[in-house]
MOPAC internal coordinates of N, CA, C and O (Angstrom, degrees):
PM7 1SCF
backbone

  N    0.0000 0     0.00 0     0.00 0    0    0    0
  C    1.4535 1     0.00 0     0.00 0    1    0    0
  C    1.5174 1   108.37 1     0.00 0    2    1    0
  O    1.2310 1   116.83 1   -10.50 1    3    2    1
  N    0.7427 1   123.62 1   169.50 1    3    2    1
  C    1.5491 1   139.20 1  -131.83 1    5    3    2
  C    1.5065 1    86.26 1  -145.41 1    6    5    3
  O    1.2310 1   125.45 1   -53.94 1    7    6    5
  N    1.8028 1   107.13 1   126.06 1    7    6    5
  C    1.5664 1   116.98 1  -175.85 1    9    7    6
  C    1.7435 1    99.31 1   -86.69 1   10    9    7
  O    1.2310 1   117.61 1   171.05 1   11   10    9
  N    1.2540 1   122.16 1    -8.95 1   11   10    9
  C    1.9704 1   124.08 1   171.05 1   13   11   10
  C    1.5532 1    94.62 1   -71.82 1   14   13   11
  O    1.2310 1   122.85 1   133.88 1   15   14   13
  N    1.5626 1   112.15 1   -46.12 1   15   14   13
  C    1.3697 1    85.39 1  -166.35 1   17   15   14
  C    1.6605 1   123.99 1   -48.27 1   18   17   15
  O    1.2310 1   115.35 1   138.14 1   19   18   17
  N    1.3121 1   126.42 1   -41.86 1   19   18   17
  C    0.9792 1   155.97 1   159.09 1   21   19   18
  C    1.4633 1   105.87 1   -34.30 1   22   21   19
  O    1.2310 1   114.27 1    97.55 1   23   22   21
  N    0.9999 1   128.45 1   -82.45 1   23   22   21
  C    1.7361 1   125.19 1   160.49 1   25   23   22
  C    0.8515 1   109.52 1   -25.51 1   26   25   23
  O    1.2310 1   115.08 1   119.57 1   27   26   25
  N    1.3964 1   126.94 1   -60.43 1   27   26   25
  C    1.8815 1   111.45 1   178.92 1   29   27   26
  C    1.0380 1   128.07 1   -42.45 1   30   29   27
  O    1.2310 1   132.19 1   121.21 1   31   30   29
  N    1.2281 1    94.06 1   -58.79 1   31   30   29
  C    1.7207 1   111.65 1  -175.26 1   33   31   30
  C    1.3553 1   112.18 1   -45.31 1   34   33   31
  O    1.2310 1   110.32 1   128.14 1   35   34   33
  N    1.7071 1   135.80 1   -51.86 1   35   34   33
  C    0.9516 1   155.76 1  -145.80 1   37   35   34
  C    1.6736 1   105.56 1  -100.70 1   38   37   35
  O    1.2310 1   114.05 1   159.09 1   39   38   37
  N    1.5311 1   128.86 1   -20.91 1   39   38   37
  C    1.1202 1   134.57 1   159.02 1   41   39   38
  C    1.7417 1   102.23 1   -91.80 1   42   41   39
  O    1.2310 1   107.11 1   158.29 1   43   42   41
  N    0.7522 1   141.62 1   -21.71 1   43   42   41
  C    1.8504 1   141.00 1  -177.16 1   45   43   42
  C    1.7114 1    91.06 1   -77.88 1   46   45   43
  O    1.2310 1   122.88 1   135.17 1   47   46   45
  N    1.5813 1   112.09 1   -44.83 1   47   46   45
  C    1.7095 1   112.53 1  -170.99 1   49   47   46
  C    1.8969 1   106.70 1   -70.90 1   50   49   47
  O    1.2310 1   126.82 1   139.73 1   51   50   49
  N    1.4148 1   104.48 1   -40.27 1   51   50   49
  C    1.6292 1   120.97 1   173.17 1   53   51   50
  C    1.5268 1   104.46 1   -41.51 1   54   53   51
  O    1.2310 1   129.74 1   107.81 1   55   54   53
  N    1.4763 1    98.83 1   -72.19 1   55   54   53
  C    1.8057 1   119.64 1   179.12 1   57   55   54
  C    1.4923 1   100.88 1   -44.58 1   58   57   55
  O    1.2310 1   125.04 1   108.70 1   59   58   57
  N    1.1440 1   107.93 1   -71.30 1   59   58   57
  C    1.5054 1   107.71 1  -176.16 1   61   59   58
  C    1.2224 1   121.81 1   -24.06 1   62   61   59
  O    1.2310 1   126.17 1   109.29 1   63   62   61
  N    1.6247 1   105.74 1   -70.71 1   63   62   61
  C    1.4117 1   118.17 1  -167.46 1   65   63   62
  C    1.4140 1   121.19 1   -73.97 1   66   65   63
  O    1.2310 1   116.46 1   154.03 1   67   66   65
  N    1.4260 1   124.34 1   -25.97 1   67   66   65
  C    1.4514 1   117.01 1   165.64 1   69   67   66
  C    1.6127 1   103.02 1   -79.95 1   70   69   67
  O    1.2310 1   118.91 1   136.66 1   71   70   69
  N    0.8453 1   119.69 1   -43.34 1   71   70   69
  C    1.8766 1    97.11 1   173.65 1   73   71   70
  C    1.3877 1   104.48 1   -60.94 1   74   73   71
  O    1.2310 1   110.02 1   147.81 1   75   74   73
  N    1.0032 1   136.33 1   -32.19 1   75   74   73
  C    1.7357 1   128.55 1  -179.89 1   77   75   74
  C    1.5521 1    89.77 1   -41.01 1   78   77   75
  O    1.2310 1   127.20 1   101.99 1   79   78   77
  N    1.3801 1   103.74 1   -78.01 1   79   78   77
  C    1.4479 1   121.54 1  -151.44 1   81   79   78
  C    1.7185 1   101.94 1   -66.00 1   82   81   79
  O    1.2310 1   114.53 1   144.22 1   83   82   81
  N    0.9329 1   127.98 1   -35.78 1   83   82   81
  C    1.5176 1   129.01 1   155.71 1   85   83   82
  C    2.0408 1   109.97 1   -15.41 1   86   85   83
  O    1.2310 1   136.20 1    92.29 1   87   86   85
  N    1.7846 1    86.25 1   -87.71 1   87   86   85
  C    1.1849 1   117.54 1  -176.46 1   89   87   86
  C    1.9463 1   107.74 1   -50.27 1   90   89   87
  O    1.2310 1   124.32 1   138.89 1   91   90   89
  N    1.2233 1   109.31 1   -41.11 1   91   90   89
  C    1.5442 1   120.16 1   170.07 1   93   91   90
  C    1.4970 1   109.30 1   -33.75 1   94   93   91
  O    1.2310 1   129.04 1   122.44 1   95   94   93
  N    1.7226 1   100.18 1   -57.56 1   95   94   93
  C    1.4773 1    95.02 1  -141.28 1   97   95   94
  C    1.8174 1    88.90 1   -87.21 1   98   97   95
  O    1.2310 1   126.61 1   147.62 1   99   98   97
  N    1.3542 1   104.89 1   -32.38 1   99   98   97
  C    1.8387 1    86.25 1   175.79 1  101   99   98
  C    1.4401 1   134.51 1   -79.77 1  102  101   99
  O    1.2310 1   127.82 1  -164.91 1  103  102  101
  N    1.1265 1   102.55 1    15.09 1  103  102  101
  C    1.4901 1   107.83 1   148.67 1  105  103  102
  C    1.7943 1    99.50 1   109.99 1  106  105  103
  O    1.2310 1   121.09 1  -165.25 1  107  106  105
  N    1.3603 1   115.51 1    14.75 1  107  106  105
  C    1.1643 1   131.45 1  -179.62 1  109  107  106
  C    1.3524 1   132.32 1   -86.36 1  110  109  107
  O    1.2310 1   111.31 1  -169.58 1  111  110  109
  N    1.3216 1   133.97 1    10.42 1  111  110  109
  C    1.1206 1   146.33 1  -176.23 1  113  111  110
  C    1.0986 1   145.17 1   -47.23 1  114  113  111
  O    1.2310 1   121.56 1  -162.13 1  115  114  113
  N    1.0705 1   114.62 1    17.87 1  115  114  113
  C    1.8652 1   155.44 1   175.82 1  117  115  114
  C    1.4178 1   102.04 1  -100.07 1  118  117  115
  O    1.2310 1   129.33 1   129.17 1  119  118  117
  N    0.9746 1    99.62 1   -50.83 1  119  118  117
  C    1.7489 1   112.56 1  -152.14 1  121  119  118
  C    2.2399 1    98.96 1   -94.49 1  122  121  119
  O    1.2310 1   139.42 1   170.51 1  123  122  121
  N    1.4242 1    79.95 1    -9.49 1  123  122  121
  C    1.7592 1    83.83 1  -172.39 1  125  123  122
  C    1.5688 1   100.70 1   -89.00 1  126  125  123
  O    1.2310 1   128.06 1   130.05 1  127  126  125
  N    1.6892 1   102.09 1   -49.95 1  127  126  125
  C    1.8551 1   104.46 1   157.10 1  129  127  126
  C    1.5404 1   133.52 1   -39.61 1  130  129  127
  O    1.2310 1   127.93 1   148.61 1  131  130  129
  N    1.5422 1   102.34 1   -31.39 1  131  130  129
  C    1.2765 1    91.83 1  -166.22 1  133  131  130
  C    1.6049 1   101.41 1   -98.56 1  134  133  131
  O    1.2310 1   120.15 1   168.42 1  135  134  133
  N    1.4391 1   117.32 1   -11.58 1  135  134  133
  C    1.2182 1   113.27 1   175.10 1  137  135  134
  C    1.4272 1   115.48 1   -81.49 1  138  137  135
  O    1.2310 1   121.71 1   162.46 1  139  138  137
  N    1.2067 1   114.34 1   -17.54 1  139  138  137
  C    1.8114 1   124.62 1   178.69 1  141  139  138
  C    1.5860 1    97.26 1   -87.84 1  142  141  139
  O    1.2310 1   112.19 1  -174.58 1  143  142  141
  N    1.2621 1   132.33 1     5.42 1  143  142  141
  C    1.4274 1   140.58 1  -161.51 1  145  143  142
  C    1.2368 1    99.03 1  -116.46 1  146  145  143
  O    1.2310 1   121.61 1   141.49 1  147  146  145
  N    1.4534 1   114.52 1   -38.51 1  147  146  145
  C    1.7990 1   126.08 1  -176.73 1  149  147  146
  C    1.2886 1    76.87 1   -75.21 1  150  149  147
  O    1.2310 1   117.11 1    85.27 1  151  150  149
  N    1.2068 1   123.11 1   -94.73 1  151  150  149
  C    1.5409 1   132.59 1  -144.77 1  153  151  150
  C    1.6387 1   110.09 1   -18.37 1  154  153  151
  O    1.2310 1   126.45 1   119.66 1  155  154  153
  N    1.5232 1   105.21 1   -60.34 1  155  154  153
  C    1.3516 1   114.81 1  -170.57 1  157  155  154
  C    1.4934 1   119.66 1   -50.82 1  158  157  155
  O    1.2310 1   126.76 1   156.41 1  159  158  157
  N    1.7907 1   104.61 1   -23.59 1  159  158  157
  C    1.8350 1   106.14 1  -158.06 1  161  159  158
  C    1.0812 1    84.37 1   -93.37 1  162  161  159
  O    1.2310 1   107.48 1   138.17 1  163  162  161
  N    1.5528 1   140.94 1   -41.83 1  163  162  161
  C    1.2869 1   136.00 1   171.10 1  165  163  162
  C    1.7752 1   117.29 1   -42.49 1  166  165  163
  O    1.2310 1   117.43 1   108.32 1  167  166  165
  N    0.8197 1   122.49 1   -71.68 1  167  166  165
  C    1.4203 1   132.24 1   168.43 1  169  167  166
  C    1.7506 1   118.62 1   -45.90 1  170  169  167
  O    1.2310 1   122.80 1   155.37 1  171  170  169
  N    1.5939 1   112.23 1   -24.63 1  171  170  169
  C    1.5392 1    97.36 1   142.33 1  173  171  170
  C    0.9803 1   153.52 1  -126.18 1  174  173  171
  O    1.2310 1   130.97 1  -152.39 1  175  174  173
  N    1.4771 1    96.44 1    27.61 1  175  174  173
  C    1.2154 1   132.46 1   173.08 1  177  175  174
  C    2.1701 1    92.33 1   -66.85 1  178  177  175
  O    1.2310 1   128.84 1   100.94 1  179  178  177
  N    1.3926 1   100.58 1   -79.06 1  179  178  177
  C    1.7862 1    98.53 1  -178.31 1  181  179  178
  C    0.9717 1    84.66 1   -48.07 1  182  181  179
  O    1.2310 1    88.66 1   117.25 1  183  182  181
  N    1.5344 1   168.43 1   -62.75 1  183  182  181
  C    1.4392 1   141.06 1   -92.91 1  185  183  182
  C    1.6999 1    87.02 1  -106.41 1  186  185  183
  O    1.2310 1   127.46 1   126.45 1  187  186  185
  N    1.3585 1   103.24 1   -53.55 1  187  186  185
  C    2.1833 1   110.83 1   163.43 1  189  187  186
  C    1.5853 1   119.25 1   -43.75 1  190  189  187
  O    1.2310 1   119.89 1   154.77 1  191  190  189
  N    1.3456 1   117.82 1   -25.23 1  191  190  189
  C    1.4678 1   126.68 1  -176.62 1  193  191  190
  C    1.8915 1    95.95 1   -70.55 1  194  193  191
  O    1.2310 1   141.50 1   117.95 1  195  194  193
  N    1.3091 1    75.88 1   -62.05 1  195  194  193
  C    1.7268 1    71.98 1  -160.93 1  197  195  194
  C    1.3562 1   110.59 1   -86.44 1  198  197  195
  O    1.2310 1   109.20 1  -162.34 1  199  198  197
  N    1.5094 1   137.83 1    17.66 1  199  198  197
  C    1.2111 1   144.55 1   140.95 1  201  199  198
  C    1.5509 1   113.50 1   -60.55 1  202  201  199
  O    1.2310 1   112.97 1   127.43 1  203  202  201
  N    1.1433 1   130.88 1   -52.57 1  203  202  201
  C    1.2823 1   160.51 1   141.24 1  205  203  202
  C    1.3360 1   109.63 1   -13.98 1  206  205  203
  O    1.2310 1   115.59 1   118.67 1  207  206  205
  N    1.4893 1   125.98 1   -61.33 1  207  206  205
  C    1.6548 1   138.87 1   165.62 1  209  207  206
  C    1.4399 1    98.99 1   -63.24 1  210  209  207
  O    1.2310 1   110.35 1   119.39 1  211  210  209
  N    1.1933 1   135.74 1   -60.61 1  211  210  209
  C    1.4195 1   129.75 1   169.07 1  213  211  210
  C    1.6194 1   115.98 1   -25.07 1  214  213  211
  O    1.2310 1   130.76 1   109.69 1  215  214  213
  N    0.9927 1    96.84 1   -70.31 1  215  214  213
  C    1.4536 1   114.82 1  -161.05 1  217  215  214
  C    1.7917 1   111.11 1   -55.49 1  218  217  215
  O    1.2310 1   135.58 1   137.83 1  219  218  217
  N    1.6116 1    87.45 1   -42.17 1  219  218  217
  C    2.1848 1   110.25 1   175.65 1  221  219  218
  C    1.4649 1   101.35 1   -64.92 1  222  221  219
  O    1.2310 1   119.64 1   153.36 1  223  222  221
  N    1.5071 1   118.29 1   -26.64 1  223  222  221
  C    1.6265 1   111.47 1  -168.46 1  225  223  222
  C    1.7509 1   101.15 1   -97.53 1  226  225  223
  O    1.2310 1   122.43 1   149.64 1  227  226  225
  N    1.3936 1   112.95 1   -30.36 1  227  226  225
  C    2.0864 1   114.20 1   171.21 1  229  227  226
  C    1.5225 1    85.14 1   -52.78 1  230  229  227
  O    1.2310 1   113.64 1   104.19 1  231  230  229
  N    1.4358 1   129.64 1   -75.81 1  231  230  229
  C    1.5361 1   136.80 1  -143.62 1  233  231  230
  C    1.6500 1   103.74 1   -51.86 1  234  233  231
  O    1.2310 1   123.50 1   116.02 1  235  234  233
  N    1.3339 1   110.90 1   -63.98 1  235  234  233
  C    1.5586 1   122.95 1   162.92 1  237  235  234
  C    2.0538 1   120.03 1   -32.45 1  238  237  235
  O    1.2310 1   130.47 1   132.76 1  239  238  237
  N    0.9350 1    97.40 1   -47.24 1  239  238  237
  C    1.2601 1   121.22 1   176.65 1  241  239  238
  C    1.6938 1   117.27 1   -63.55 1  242  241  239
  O    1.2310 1   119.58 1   141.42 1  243  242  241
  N    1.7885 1   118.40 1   -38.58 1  243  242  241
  C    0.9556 1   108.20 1  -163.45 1  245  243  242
  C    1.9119 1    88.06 1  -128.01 1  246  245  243
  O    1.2310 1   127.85 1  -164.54 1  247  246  245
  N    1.2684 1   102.50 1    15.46 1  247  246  245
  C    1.6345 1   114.69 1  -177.10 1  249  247  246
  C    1.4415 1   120.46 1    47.31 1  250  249  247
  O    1.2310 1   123.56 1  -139.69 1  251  250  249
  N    1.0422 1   110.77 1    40.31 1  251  250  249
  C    1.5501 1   113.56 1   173.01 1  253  251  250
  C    1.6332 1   113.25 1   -67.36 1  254  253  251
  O    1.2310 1   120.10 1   180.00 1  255  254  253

């Protein structure tokens, strides 16, 4: 695993969460859900990528 992946994640959660709280305080709270809603599908979306590489490198590994 890859120490960026990790950076991403952790700037997408940064981004996330001050626009949450952005959108919170002006009275937007629809729009604060759905952006904490993006954030999340994004983040396992990569998190499925490289589960995915996992899984191609066990198979490789045990030659299935």
């Amino acid at each position: 695993m890859d120490i960026d992946l990790i950076f991403k994640i952790a700037a997408i959660g940064i981004i996330v969460s001050v626009l949450n709280q952005v959108l919170s305080r002006s009275g937007r709270d629809e729009q604060a859900t759905m952006t904490t809603l993006a954030g999340l599908v994004v983040v396992l979306m990569m998190i499925t990528q490289e589960i995915a590489k996992l899984f191609d490198l066990v198979k490789d590994l045990f030659h299935f």
